[in-house]
C-alpha positions as CSV (number, residue, x, y, z in Angstrom):
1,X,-64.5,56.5,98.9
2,X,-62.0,55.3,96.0
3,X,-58.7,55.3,97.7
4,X,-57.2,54.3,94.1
5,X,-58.8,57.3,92.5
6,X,-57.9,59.8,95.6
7,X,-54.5,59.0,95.2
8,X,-54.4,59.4,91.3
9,X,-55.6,62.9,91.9
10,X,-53.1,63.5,94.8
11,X,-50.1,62.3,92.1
12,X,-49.2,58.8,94.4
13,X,-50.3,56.8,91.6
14,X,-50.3,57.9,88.0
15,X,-53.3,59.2,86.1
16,X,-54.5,56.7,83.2
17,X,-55.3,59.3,80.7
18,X,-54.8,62.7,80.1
19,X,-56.3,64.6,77.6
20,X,-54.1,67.9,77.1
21,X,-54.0,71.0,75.1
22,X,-57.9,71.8,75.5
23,X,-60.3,74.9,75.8
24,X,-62.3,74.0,78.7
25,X,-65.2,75.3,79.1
26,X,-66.2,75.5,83.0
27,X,-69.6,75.2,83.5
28,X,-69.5,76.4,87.1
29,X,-67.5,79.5,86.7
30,X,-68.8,80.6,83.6
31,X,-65.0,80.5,82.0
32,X,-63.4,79.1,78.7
33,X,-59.6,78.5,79.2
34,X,-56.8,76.4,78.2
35,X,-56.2,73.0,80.6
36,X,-55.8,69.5,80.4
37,X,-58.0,66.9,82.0
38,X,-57.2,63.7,84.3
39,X,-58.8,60.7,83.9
40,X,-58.7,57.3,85.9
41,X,-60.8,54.4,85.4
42,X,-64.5,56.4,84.7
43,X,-63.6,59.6,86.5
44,X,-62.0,62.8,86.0
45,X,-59.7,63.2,89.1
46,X,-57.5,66.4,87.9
47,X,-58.5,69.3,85.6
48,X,-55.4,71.8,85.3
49,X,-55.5,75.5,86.5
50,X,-56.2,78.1,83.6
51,X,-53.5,78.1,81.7
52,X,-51.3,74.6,82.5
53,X,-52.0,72.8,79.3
54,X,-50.3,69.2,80.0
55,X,-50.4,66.3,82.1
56,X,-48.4,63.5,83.0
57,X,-50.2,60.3,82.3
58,X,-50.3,56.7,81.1
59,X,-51.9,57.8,77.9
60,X,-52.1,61.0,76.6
61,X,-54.3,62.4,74.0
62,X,-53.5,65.9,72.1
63,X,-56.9,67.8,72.3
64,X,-55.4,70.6,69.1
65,X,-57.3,73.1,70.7
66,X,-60.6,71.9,70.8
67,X,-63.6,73.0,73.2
68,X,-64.0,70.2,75.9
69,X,-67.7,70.7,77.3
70,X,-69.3,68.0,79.5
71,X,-71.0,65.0,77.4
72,X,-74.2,66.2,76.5
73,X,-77.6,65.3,78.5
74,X,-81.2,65.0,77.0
75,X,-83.3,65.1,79.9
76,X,-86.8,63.9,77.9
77,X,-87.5,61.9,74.6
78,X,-89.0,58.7,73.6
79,X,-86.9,56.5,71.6
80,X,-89.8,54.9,70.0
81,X,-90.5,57.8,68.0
82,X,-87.0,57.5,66.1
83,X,-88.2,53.7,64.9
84,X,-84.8,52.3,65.8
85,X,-84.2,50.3,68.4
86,X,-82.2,51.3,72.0
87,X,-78.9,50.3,70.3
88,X,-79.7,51.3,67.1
89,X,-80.4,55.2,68.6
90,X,-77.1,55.1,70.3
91,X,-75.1,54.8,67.2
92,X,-76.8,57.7,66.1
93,X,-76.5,60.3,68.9
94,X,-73.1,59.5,70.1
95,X,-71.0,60.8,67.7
96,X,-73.4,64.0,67.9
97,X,-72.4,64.4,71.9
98,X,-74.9,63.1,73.6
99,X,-73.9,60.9,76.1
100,X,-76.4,60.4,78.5
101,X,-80.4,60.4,77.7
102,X,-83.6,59.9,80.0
103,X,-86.2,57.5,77.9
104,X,-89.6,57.7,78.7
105,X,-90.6,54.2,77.3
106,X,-94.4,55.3,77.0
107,X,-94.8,54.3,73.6
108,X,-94.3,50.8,73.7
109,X,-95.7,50.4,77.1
110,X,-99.1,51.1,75.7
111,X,-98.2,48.4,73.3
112,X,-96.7,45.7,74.8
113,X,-97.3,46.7,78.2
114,X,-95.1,45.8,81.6
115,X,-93.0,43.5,78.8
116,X,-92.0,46.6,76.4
117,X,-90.5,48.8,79.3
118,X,-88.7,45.8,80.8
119,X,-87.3,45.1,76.9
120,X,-86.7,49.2,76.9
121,X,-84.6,49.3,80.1
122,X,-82.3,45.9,79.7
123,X,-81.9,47.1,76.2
124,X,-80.1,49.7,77.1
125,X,-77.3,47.3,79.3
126,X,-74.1,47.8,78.2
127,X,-74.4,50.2,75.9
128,X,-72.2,53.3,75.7
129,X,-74.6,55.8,75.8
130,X,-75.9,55.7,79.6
131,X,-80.0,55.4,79.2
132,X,-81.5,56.7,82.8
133,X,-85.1,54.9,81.3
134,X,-88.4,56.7,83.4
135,X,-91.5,54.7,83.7
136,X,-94.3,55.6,82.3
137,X,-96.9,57.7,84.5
138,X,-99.9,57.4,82.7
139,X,-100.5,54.1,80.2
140,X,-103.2,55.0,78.5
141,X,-102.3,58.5,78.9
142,X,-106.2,59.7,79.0
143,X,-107.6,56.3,80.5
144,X,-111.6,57.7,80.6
145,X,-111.3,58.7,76.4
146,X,-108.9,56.1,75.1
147,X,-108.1,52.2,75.5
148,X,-104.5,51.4,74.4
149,X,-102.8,47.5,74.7
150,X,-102.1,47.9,78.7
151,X,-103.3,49.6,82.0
152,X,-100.5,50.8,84.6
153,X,-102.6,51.6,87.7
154,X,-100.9,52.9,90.8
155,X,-99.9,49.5,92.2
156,X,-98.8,48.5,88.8
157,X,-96.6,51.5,88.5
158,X,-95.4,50.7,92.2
159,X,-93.9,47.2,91.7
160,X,-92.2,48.9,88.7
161,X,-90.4,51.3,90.1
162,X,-88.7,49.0,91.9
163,X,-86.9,47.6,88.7
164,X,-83.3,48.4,88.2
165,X,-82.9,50.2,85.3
166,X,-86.3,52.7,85.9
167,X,-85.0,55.7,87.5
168,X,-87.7,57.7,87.6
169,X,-91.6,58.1,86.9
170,X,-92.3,59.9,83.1
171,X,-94.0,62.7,82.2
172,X,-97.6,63.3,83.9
173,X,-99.6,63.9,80.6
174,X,-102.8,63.4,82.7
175,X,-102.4,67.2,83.9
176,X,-106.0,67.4,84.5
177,X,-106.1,64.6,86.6
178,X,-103.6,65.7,88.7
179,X,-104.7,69.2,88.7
180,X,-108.7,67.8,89.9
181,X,-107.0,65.2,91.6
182,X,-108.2,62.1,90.3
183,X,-107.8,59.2,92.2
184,X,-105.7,56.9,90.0
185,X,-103.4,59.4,89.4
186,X,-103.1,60.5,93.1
187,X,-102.2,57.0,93.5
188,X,-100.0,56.7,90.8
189,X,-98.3,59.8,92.1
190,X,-98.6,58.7,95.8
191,X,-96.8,55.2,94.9
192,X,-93.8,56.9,93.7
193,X,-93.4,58.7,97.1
194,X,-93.8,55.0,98.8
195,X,-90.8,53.7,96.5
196,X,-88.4,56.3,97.6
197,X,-89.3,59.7,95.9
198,X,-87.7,59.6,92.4
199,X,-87.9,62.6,90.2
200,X,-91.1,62.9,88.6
201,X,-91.7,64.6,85.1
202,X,-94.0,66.8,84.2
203,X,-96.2,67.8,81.0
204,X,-98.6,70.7,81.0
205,X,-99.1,72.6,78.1
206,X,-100.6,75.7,78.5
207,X,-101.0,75.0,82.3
208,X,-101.1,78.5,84.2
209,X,-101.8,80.6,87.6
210,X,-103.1,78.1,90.3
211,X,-103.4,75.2,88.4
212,X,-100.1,75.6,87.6
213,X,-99.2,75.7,91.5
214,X,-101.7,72.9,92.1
215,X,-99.9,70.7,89.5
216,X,-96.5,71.2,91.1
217,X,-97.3,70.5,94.6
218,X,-98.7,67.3,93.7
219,X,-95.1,66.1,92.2
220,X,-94.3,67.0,88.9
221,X,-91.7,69.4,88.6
222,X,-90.7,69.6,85.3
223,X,-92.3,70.8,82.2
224,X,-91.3,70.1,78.4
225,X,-94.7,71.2,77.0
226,X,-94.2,75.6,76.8
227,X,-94.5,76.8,73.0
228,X,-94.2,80.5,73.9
229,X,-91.3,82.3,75.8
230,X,-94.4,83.6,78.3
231,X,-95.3,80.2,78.8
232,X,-92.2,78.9,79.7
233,X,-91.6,82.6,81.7
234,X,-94.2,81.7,84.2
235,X,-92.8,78.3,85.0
236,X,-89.2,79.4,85.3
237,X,-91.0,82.4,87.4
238,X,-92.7,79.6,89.4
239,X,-89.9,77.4,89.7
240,X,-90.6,74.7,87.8
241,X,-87.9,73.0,85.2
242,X,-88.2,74.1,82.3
243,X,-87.3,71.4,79.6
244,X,-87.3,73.8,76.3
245,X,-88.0,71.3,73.5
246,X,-87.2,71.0,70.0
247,X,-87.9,68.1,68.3
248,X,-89.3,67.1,64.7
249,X,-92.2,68.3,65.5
250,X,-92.5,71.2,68.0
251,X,-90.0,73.7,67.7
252,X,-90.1,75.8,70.6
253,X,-86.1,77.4,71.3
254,X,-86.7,79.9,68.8
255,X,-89.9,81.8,70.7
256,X,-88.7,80.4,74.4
257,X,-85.4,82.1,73.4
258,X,-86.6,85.5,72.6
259,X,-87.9,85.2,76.2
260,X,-85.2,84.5,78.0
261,X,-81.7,85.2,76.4
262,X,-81.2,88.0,77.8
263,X,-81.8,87.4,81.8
264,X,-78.4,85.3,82.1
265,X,-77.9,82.2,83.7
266,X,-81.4,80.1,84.7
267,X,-80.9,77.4,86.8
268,X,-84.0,75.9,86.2
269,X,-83.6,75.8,82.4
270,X,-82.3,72.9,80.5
271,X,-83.2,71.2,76.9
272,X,-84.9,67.7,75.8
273,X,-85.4,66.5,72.1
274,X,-89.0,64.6,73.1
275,X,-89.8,63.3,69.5
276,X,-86.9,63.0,66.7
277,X,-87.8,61.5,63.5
278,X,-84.2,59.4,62.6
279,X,-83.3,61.8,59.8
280,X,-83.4,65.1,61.7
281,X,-80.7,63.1,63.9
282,X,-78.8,62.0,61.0
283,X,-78.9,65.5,59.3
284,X,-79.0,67.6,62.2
285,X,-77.5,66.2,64.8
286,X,-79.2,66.1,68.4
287,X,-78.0,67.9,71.4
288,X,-75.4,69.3,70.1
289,X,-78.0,71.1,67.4
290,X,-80.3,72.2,70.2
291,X,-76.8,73.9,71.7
292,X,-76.0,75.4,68.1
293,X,-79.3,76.4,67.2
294,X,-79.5,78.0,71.1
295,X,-76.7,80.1,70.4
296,X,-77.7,80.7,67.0
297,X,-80.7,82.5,68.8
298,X,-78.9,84.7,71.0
299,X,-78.6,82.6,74.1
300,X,-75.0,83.0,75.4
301,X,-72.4,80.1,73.9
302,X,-71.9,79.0,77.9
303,X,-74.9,79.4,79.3
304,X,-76.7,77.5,76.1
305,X,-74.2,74.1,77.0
306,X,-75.0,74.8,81.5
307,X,-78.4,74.2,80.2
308,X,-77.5,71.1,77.9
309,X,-74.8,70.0,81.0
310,X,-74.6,70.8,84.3
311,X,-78.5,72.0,84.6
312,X,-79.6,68.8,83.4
313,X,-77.7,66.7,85.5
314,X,-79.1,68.7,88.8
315,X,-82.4,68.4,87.1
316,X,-82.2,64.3,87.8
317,X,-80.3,65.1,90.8
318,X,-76.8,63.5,89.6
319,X,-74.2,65.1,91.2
320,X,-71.5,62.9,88.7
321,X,-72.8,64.3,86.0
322,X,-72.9,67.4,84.0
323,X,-69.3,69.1,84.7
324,X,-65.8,68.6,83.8
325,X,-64.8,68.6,87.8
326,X,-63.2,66.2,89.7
327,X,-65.3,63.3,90.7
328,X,-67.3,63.8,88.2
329,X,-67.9,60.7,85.4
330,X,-65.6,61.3,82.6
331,X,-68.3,62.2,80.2
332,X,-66.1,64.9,77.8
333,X,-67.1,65.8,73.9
334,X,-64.5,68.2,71.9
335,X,-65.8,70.1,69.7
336,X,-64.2,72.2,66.8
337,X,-66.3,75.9,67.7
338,X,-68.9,76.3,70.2
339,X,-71.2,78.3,67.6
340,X,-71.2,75.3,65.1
341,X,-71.0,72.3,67.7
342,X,-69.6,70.0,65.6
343,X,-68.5,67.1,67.6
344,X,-64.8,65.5,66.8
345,X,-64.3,63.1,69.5
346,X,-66.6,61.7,72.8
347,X,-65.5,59.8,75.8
348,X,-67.6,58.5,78.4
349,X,-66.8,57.6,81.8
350,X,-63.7,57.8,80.5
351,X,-63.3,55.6,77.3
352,X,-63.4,57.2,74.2
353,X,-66.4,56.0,71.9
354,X,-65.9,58.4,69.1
355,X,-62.8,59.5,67.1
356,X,-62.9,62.2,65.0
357,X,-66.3,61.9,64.3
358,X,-66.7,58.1,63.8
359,X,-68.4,55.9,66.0
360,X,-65.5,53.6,68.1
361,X,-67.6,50.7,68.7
362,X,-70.3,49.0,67.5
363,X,-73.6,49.2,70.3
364,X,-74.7,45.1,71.8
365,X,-78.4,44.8,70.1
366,X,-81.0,42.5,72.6
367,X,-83.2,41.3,70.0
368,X,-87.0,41.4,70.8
369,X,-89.2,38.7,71.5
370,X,-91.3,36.6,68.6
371,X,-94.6,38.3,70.0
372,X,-93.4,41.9,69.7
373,X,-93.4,41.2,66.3
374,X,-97.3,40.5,66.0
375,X,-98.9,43.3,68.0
376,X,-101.5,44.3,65.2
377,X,-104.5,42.3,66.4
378,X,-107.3,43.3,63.7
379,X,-110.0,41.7,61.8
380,X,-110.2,42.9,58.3
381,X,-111.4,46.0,57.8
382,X,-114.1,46.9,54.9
383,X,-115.8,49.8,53.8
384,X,-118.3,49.0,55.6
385,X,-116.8,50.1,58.6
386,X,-115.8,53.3,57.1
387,X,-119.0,54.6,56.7
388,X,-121.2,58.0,58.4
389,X,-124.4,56.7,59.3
390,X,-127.1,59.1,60.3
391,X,-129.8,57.3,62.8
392,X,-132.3,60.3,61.0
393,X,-133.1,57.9,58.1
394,X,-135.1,60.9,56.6
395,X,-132.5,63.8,57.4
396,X,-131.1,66.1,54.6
397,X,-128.6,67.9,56.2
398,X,-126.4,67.6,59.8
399,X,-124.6,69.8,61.8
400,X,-121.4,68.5,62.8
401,X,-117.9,68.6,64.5
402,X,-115.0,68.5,62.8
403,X,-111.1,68.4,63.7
404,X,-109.5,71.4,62.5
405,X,-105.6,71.5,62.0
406,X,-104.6,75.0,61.9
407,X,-100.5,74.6,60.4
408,X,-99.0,77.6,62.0
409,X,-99.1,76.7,65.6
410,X,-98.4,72.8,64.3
411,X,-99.9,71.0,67.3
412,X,-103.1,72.6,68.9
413,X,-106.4,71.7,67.3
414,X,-109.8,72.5,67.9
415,X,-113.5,71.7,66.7
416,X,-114.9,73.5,64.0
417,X,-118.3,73.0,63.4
418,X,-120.1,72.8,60.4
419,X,-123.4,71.6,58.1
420,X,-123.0,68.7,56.1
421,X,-125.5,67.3,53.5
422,X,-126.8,63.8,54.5
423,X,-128.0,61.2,51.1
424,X,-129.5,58.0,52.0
425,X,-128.8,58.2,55.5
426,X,-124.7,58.9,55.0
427,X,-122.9,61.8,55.7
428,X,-121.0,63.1,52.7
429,X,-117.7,65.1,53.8
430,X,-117.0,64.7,50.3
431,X,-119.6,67.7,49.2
432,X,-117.8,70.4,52.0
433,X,-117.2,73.6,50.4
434,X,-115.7,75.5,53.9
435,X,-112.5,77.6,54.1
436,X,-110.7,74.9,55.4
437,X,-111.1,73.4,51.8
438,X,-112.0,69.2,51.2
439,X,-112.8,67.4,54.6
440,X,-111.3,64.3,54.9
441,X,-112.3,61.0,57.2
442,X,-110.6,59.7,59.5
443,X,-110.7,56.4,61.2
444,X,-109.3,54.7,64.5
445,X,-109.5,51.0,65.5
446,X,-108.3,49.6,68.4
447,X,-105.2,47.1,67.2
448,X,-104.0,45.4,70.3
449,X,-106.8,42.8,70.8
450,X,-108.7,43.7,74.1
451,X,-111.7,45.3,72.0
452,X,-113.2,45.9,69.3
453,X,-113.4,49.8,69.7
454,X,-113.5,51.8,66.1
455,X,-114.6,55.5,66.0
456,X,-114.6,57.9,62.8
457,X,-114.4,61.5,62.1
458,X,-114.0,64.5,60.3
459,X,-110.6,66.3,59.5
460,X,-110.0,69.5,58.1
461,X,-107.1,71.9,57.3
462,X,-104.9,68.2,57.5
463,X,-104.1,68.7,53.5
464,X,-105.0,65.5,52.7
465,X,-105.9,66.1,48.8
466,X,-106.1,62.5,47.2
467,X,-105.6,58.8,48.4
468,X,-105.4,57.9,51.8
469,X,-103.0,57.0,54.5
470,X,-102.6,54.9,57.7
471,X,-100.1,54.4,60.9
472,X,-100.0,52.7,63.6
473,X,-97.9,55.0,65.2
474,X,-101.0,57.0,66.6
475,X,-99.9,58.9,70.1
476,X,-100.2,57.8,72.6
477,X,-102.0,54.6,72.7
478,X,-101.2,53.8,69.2
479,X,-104.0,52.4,67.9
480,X,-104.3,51.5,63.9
481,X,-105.4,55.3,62.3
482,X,-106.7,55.8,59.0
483,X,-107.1,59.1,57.1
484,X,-108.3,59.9,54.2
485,X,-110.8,61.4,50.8
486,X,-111.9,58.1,49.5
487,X,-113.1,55.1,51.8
488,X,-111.7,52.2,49.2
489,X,-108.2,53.7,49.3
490,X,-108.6,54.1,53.3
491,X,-109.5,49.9,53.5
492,X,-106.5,49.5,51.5
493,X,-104.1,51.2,53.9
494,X,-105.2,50.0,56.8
495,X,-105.4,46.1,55.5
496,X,-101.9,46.7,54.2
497,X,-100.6,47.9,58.0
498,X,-102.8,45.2,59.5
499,X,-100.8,42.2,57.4
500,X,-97.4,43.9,57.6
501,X,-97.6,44.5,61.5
502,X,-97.8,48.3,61.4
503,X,-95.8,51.2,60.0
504,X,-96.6,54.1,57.8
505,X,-98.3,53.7,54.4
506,X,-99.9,55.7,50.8
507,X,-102.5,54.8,49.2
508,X,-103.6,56.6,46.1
509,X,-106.2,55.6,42.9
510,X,-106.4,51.8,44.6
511,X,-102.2,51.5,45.0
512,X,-100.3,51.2,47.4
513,X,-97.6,54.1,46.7
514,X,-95.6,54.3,49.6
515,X,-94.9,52.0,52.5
516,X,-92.6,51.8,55.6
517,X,-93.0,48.6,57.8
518,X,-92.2,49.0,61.3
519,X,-92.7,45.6,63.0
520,X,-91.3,45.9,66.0
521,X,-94.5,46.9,68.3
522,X,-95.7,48.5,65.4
523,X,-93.7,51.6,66.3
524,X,-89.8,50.6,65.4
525,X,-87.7,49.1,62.3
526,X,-84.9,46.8,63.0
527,X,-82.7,48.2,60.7
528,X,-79.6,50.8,61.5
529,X,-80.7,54.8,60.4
530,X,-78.4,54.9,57.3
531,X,-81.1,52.1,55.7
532,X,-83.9,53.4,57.5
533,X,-83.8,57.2,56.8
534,X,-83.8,56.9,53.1
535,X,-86.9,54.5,53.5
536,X,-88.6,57.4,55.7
537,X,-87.8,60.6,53.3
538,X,-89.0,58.6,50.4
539,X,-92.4,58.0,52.2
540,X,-91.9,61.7,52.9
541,X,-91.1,62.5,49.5
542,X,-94.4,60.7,47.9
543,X,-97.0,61.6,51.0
544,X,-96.2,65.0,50.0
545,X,-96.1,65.0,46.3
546,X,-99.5,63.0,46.0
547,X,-101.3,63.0,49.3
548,X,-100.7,66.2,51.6
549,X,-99.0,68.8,50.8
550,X,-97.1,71.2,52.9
551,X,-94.8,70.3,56.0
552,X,-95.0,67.5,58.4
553,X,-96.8,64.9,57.2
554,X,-96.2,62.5,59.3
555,X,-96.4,64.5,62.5
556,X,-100.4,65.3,60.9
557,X,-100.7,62.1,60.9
558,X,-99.4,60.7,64.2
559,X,-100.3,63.5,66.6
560,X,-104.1,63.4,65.3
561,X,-105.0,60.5,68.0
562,X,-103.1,62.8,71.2
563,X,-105.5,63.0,73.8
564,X,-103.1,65.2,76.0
565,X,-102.7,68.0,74.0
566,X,-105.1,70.7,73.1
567,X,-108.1,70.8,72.4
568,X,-109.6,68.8,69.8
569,X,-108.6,64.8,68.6
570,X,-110.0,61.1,68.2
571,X,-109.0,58.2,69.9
572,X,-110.6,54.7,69.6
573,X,-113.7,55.8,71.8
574,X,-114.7,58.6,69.7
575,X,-114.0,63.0,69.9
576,X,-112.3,63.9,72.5
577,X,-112.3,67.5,74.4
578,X,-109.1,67.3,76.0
579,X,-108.6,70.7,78.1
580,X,-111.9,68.5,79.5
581,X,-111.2,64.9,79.0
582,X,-114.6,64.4,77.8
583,X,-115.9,62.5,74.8
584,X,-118.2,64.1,72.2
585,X,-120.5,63.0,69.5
586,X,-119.8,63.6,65.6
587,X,-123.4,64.6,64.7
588,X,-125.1,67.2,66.9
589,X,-128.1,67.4,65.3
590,X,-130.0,66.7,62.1
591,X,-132.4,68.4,59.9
């Protein structure tokens, strides 16, 4: 017990600061009323009754009315996938509300390894937005299809979780594992138990009915993965956490909304961002846009910030989270109206880090080591190794599978198969003539030096029309992946990422049209988002102007190597079946 703070709260010793003339909005009661709010040192030790609007204090600030809602929680994302570094993403989302945020380092652990979470989590010392970083369950996150720059087995993942800084274990993408209880992950799961029981997060797209229950009672208990409102219906039904995500690139509020807006409160419902590209952030906003755009699809203005607030703090079991209350860390954002959520000022535990819009002060960077600079460990790559060989020397045609992106649903593939001609013993994708229109290659290679692993395929419906493009941000293991129509333009993108040490790049007619380094693990710039988001929407601007047309390029691009979600994708092994986590082969027979 705090006797200082008890006897702040009792009036025997003044409160510090007192922020009066507010609309609070009670997360517990369900009520919006006037009050004031009593801070000393990082806790709130007074909140008024309805009605009382000031408070004597050392310092006072005049709230003019605004709504003061708890500071804002995201209870799932990977930092990675905004290419700025820890500090770099806290200078972003602060003066947007958020205040506290639950990494899942994942990315960079199949990089770097034991070394990239460890940079993740003391990155994130002394920063102002509180970073409650979850190790990563399952690096590589399909370990029997895929090889990725590290291997976390259980009694790796034990002696992490005894870090400080790693307060929990990450999402569970390995679903069917669990589900058919595999033993790694068993053990993976088992040596969380041993190191005290932390939460565990979950991740099971389209996971139903006694799976479902299987899944749960072997630990995970969240889920961020449900694209329809049933989907996330049954889990709330079965008591599982739902984390509705919207991100850059799945959008799920709008159809889990439908769903649910009209059953009223849900405990067990709260929101995560997952992936943000940095100029959604920068345009939209985060939290505090899941919020707006939750009310803006019927979900009720209070319950919409329970489930941004006080849900997700009982979702990571923090009882000083997630309420204006007494006792509670002074985590308080005021915001102008609760349908627009536009944030004017932040505090957190109790020192205010934004004022009236504006970031208070700048975020401490830890600067990454030399050798995170030189993860892209590649011979050069040739044509050569771009070609589809056909063991029938004298076959004419082949039947084959092919990766079909259908754009409506946005993630979910599956395999279509097809007939290809064959001439001189080579495939040609080139001569396709399908509803899906052109086929276009694709090409992984395993970049982080273990192997020499390279597998090619067959895309179609990605809109790839001319040129090619590369990345070696390539969920989840984040290999080097090449797509594209011609195989000269393909060499050139991937040489270019393999001398620039990864990033995003265009290649069209033999020139390089577009290209966004990201050194750091090949995943992140080092640059703050007002220099890097231009960078990105130009690359945005030209891959769809001259090389795929339509929306989300880059997710296309990025989410083609996921081994975790359904059903069809390539990794540096070869196909993958992933409802099955089995590999298959391009050519199923010739003719």
């Amino acid at each position: 017990m705090n006797s200082k703070l008890v006897a702040s709260a009792r009036g025997d010793l003044p409160i510090e600061l007192a922020i009066e003339n507010i609309r609070l909005v009670n997360v517990f009661s369900g009520e919006i009323y006037p009050a004031a709010i009593g801070i000393t040192a990082d806790r709130i030790v007074h909140v008024t009754a309805p009605g009382v609007t000031t408070l004597e204090a050392n310092e006072r600030i005049n709230g003019q009315g605004r709504y003061a809602i708890p500071g804002l929680i995201d209870t799932h994302l990977h930092i990675e996938v905004s290419m700025m570094t820890p500090a770099q993403y806290a200078e972003a989302v602060l003066p947007h509300g958020t205040t506290t945020i639950v990494p899942d380092p994942h990315e960079i652990a199949n990089v770097l390894g034991e070394r990239g979470v460890r940079y993740m989590a003391d990155a994130a010392v002394g920063l102002d937005l509180r970073m409650l970083n979850v190790l990563p369950s399952c690096v590589p996150a399909a370990p029997n299809v895929e090889t990725s720059g590290a291997d976390f087995t259980p009694e790796a993942v034990e002696r992490m979780l005894a870090w400080d800084g790693i307060h929990g274990l990450a999402e569970v993408m390995n679903y069917h594992g669990v589900i058919h209880q595999d033993p790694r992950m068993i053990g993976i799961l088992e040596a969380n138990e041993r190191t005290g029981g932390k939460i565990v997060q979950g991740h099971a797209p389209r996971v139903s009915g006694r799976d479902l229950s299987a899944y749960m009672i072997a630990g995970p208990n969240s889920d961020h993965e449900s694209r329809t409102g049933d989907e996330a219906l049954e889990k709330i039904r079965a008591g599982m956490i739902v984390e509705i995500r919207e991100g850059s690139f799945s959008m799920n509020l709008a159809d889990c909304a439908k769903e649910i807006k009209d059953m009223g409160y849900l405990p067990n419902v709260c929101f995560c961002s997952d992936d943000l590209l940095p100029s959604d952030i920068i345009e939209k906003g985060h939290m505090n846009y899941i919020v707006r755009k939750a009310i803006h699809e019927g979900i009720d203005p209070v319950h919409a910030i329970r489930y941004a607030t006080l849900n997700a703090a009982l979702r990571l079991e923090r009882k000083d989270l997630g309420a204006i209350a007494a006792g509670r860390l002074a985590d308080i954002v005021l915001v102008e109206q609760l349908e627009t959520m536009n944030v004017t000022d932040v505090f957190v535990a109790g020192r205010q880090v934004v004022r009236s819009g504006k970031l208070v002060r700048k975020q401490p960077e830890l600067a990454p080591p030399a050798d995170f600079m030189k993860t892209v460990r590649l011979a050069e790559i040739t044509e050569e190794d771009l070609v589809l060989r056909v063991e029938d020397a004298g076959a004419s045609e082949a039947k084959v599978r092919v990766i079909e992106y259908d754009a409506a649903p946005g993630i979910p593939t599956d395999f279509l198969e097809t007939t290809l001609p064959v001439e001189n013993g080579l495939l040609c994708p080139e001569r396709y003539t399908g509803k899906k229109g052109p086929l276009c290659r694709v090409a992984v290679f395993h970049r982080h030096g273990l192997n020499e692993n390279r597998s090619l395929g067959l895309l179609a419906g990605y809109g790839i029309v001319e040129g090619a493009v590369a990345t070696t941000v390539a969920h989840d293991s984040h290999n080097l992946a090449v797509l594209g129509v011609n195989t000269a333009d393909m060499v050139i993108a991937a040489n270019t990422l393999r001398e620039s040490q990864g990033g995003f790049v265009a290649v069209k007619n033999g020139q390089v049209i577009a290209h966004l380094p990201l050194p750091l693990a090949g995943l992140m710039s080092l640059e703050k988002a007002d220099v890097l988001v231009p960078k990105l929407k130009e690359l945005v601007d030209i891959l769809q102007k001259d090389i795929m047309p339509g929306k989300n390029p880059i997710h296309r691009m990025i989410a083609v190597t996921l081994p975790v979600i359904p059903r069809a994708k390539i990794t540096d092994i070869g196909l993958v079946e992933v409802e099955t986590q089995t590999l298959l082969p391009l050519i199923i027979e010739t003719k």
